[in-house]
Steps between C-alpha positions, in 0.01 A plus 500: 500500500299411777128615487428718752199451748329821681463459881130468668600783730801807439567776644694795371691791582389670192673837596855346545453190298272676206525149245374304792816279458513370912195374648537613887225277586700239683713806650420502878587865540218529307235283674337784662439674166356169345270472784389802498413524109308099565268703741431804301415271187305200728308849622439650161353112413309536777325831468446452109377137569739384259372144383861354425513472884191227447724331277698450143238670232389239247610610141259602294493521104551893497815512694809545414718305778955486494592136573633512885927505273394775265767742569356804308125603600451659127671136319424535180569082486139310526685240706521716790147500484251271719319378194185460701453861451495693147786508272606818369 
């Protein structure tokens, strides 16, 4: 089975499409949507001087970081883990 690799960007219709099975991302009726939700987040970075807009965020030793393929946020699996950060 081929291992399956999360997209950068999605976006869902979670009220019609609850399991989040079709990313509408590259879904042109839904460019004006996508837009829309890139401003409102770019603003919210703004106004709480969010420092990932500066840049990645090094790693540090108390972090707890999914490798950029982990699937699963909660993996149980240390390899989905950025072993830069802590291991458990």
């Amino acid at each position: 089975m081929p291992e399956e690799v999360k997209p950068a960007e999605a976006l869902y219709d979670t009220y019609h499409d609850p399991l989040e099975s079709r990313n509408l991302l590259n879904d042109g009726r839904y460019q004006s949507v996508l837009n829309r939700l890139k401003e409102e987040l770019y603003s919210f970075q703004k106004r709480t001087n969010d420092p990932i807009l500066n840049g990645p965020l090094p790693v540090q030793a108390n972090y707890k970081v999914n490798k950029p393929d982990c699937i699963a946020a909660s993996s149980k699996n240390p390899e989905d883990y950025d072993q830069r950060g802590r291991r458990n």
